[in-house]
PAKOLTI-993405 format. One record per residue (C-alpha): x, y, z; residue number from 1; residue in three letters. Coordinates in nm, 2 decimals. Example, Ala and Ser with C-alpha at 12.3 -4.5 7.8 and 13.67 -1.06 7.14 Angstrom:
% residues 2
<<1.23; -0.45; 0.78>; 1; ALA>
<<1.37; -0.11; 0.71>; 2; SER>
END
This chain:
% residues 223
<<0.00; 0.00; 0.00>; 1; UNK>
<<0.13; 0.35; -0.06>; 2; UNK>
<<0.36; 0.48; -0.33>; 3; UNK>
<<0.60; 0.27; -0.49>; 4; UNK>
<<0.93; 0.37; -0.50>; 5; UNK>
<<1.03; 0.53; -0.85>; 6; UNK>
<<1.37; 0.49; -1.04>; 7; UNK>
<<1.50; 0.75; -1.26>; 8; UNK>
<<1.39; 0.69; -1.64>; 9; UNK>
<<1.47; 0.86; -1.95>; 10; UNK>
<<1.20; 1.16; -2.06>; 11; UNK>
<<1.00; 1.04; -2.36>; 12; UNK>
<<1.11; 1.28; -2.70>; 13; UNK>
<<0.86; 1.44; -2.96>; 14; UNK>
<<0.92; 1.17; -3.19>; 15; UNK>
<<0.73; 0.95; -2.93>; 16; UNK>
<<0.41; 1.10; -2.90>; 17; UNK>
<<0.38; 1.30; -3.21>; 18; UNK>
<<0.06; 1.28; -3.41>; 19; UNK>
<<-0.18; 1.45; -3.21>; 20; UNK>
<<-0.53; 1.49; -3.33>; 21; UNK>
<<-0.56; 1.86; -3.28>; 22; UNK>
<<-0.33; 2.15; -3.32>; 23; UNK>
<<-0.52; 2.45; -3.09>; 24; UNK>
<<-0.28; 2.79; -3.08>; 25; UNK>
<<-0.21; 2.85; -2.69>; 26; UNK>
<<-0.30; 3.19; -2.62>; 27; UNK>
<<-0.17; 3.37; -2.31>; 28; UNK>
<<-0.54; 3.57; -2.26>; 29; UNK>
<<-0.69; 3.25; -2.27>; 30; UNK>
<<-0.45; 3.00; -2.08>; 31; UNK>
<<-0.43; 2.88; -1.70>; 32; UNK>
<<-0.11; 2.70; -1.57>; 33; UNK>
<<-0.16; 2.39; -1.34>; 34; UNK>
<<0.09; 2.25; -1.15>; 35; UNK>
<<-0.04; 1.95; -1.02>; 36; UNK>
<<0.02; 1.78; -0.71>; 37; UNK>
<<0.42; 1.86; -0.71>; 38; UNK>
<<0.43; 1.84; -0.34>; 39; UNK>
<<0.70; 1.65; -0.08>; 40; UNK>
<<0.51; 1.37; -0.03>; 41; UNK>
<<0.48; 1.31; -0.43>; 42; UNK>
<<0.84; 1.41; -0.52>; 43; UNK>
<<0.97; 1.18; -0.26>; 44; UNK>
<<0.90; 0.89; -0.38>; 45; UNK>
<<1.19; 0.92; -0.69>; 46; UNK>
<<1.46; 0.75; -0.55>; 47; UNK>
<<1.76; 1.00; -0.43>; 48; UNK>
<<1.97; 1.15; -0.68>; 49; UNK>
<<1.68; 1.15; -0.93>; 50; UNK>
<<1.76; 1.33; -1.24>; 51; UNK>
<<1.44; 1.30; -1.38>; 52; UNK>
<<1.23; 1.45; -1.09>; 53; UNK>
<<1.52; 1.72; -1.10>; 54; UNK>
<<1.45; 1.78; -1.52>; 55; UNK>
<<1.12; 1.80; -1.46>; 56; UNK>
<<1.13; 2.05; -1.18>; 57; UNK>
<<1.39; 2.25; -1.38>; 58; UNK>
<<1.11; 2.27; -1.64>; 59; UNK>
<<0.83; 2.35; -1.46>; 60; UNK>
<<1.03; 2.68; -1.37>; 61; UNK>
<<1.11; 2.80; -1.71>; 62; UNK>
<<0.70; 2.74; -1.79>; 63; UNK>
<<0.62; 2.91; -1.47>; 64; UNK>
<<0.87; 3.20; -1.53>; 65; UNK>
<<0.77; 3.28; -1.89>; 66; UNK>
<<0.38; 3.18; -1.79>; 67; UNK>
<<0.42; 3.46; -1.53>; 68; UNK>
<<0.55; 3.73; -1.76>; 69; UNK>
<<0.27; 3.69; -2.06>; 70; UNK>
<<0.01; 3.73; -1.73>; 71; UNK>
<<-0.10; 3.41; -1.73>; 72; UNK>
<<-0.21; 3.27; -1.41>; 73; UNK>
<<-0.10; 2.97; -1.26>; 74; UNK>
<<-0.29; 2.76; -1.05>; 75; UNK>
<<-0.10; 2.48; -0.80>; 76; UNK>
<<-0.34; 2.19; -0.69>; 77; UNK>
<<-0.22; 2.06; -0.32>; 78; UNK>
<<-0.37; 1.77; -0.13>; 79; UNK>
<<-0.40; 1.84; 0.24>; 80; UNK>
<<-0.25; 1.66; 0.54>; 81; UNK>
<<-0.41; 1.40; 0.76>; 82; UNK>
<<-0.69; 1.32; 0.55>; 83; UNK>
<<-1.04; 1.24; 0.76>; 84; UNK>
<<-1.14; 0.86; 0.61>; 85; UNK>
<<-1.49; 1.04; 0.47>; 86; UNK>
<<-1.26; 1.29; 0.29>; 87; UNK>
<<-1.01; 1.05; 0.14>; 88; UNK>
<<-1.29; 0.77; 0.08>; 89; UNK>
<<-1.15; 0.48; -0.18>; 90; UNK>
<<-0.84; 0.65; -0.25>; 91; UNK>
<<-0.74; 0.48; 0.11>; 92; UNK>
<<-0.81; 0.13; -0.05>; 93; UNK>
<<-0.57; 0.21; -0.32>; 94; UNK>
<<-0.32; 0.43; -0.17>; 95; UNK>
<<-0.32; 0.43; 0.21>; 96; UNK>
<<-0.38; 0.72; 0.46>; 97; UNK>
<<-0.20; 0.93; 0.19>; 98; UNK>
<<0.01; 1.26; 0.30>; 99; UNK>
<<0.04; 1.27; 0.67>; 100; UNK>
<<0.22; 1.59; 0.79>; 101; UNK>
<<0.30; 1.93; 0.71>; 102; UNK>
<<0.61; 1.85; 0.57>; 103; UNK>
<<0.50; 1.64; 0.29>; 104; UNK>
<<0.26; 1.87; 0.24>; 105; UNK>
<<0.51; 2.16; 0.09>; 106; UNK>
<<0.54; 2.22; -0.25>; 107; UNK>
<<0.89; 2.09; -0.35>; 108; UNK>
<<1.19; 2.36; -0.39>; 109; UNK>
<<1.26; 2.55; -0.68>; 110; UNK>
<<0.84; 2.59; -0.74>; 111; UNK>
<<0.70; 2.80; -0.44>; 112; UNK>
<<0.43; 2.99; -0.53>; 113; UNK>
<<0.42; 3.31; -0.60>; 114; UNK>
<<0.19; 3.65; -0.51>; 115; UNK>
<<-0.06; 3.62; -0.74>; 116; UNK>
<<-0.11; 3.26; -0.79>; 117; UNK>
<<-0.37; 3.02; -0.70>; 118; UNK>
<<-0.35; 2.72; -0.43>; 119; UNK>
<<-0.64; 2.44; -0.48>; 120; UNK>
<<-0.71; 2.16; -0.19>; 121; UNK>
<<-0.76; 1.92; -0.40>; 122; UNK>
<<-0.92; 1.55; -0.26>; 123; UNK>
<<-0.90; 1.32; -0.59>; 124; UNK>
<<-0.71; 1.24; -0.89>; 125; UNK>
<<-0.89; 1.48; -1.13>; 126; UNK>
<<-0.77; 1.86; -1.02>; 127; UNK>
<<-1.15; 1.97; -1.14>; 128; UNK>
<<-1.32; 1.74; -0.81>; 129; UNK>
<<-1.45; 1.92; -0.47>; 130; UNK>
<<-1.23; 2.25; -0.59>; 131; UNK>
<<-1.32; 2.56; -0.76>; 132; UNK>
<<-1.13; 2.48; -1.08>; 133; UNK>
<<-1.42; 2.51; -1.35>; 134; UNK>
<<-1.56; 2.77; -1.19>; 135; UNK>
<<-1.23; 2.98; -1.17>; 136; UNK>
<<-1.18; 2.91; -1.56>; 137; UNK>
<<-1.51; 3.07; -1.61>; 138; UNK>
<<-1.48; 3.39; -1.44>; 139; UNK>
<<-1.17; 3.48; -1.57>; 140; UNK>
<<-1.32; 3.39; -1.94>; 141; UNK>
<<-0.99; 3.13; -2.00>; 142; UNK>
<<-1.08; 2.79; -2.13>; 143; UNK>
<<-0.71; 2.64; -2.18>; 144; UNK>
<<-0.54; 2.44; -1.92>; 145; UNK>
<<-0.20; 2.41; -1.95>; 146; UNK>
<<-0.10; 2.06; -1.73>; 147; UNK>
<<0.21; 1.99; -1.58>; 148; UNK>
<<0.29; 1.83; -1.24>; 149; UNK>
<<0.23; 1.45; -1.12>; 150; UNK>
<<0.19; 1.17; -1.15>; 151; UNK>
<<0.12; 1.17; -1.59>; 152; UNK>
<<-0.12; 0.85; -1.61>; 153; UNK>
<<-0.33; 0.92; -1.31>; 154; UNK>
<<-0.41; 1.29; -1.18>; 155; UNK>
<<-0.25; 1.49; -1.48>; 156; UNK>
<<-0.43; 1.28; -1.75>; 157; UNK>
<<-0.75; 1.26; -1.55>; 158; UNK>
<<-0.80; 1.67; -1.51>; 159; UNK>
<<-0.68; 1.67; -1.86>; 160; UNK>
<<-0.97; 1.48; -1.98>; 161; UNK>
<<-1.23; 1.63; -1.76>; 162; UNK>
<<-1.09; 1.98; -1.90>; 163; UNK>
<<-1.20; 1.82; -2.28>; 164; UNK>
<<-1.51; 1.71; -2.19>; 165; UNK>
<<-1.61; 2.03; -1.99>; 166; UNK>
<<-1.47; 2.21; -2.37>; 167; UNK>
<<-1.14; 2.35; -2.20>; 168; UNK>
<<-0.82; 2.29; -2.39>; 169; UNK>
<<-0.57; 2.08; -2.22>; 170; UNK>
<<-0.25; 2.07; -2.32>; 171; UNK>
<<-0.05; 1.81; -2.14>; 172; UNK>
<<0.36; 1.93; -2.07>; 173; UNK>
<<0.51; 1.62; -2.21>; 174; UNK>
<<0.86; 1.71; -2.09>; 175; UNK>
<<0.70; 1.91; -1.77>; 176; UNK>
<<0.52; 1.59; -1.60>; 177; UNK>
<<0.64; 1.33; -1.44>; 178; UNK>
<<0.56; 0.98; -1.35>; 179; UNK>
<<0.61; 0.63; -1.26>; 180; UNK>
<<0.77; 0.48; -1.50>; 181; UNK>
<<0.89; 0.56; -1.85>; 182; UNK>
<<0.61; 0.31; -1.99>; 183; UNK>
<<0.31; 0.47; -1.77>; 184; UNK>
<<0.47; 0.82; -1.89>; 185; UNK>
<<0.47; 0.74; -2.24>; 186; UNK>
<<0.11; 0.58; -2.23>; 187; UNK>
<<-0.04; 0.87; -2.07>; 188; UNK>
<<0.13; 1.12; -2.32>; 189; UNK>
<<-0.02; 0.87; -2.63>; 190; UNK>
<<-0.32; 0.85; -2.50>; 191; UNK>
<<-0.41; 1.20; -2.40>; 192; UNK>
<<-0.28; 1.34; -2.78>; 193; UNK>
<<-0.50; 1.04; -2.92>; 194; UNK>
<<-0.83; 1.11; -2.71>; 195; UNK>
<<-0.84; 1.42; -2.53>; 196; UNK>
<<-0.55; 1.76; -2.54>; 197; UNK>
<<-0.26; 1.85; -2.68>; 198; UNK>
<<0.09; 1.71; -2.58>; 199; UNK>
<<0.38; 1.95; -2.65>; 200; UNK>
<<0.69; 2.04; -2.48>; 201; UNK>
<<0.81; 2.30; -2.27>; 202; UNK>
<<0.98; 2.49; -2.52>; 203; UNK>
<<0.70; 2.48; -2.75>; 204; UNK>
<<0.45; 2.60; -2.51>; 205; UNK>
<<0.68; 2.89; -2.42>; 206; UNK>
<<0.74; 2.98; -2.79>; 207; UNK>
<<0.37; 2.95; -2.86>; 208; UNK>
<<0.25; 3.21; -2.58>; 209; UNK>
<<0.58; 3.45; -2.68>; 210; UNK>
<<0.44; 3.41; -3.05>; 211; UNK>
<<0.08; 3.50; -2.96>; 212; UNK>
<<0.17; 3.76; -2.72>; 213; UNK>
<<0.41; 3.93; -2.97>; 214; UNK>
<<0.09; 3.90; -3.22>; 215; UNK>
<<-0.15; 4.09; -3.01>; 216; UNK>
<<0.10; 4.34; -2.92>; 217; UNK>
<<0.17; 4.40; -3.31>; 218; UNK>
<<-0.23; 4.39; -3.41>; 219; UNK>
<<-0.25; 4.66; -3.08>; 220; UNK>
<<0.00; 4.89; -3.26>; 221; UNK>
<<-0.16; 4.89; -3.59>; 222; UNK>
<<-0.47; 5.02; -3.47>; 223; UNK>
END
């Protein structure tokens, strides 16, 4: 019961999980960041030195950083601390009494948030359940989630598919999630470009809302 203890694999490349069905244009007056779960008690389960947890962290950052400067709000999801058993329900058949102090609580180094942002409890796999997600989207008129975070095939592809099916575009971070196993990574990344978002990378997403930023800014000067 609990996590299981996660070695270090090799990030899957574009050449893995290109092929997507859809090609939607991120757009920073329309996108919302989520970093997803990337707390102590998550993190800590990679096996010490990990370099992919550390990769992945590095590029959570740079998306953070750039996400940040366009004005594009981020959002961190968070699962609280010494979960009542009415609260945590069946994830205790699958996963145990979960995070159990303050401490695995915290939101790993290197991603604190910042003034401005957004910090969800969040009870369930999918980042949309029991938290004010959707409703958030809507009254700041964005409908395009931008995913990264952990763990790929369980709460990352889960809120991504929710986002589809409540006609928010996800776009799943391939290079910006982590999870565990190369296999279970790969799977989730094939699977969510197949049936429900768009996987890109890091860079990509970052040239993408530079590129549409620079665009309005151009179309604002004409006028």
């Amino acid at each position: 019961m609990g996590l299981p203890r996660i070695a270090s694999y090799r990030l899957p490349t574009p050449d893995e999980y290109a092929g997507g069905r859809v090609a939607w244009p991120l757009d920073p007056r329309r996108a919302v960041v989520l970093v997803h779960d990337m707390q102590r008690h998550f993190i800590d389960a990679y096996a010490e030195p990990d370099q992919t947890i550390a990769e992945v962290v590095s590029t959570i950052a740079r998306v953070l950083g750039h996400a940040r400067e366009q004005g594009v709000p981020v959002v961190y999801t968070a699962q609280p601390p010494g979960q009542a058993p009415a609260d945590r329900g069946l994830l205790t058949d699958f996963w145990g009494a979960g995070l159990q102090d303050e401490a695995g609580a915290r939101i790993v180094a290197g991603l604190s948030p910042q003034p401005g942002d957004v910090i969800l409890t969040k009870w369930r796999y999918n980042a949309f359940i029991r938290t004010p997600l959707r409703e958030l989207l809507a009254e700041s008129g964005r409908d395009q989630l931008v995913v990264t975070g952990v763990y790929a095939h369980i709460g990352c592809l889960l809120t991504a598919a929710d986002a589809f099916m409540n006609d928010v575009q996800p776009f799943l971070v391939a290079d910006a999630v982590a999870d565990f196993s190369r296999e279970d990574h790969l799977a989730a990344l094939r699977y969510a470009a197949s049936r429900c978002a768009r996987v890109l990378a890091a860079d990509d997403v970052i040239a993408e809302l530079s590129h549409a930023e620079l665009s309005h800014v151009a179309r604002e000067a004409v006028r």
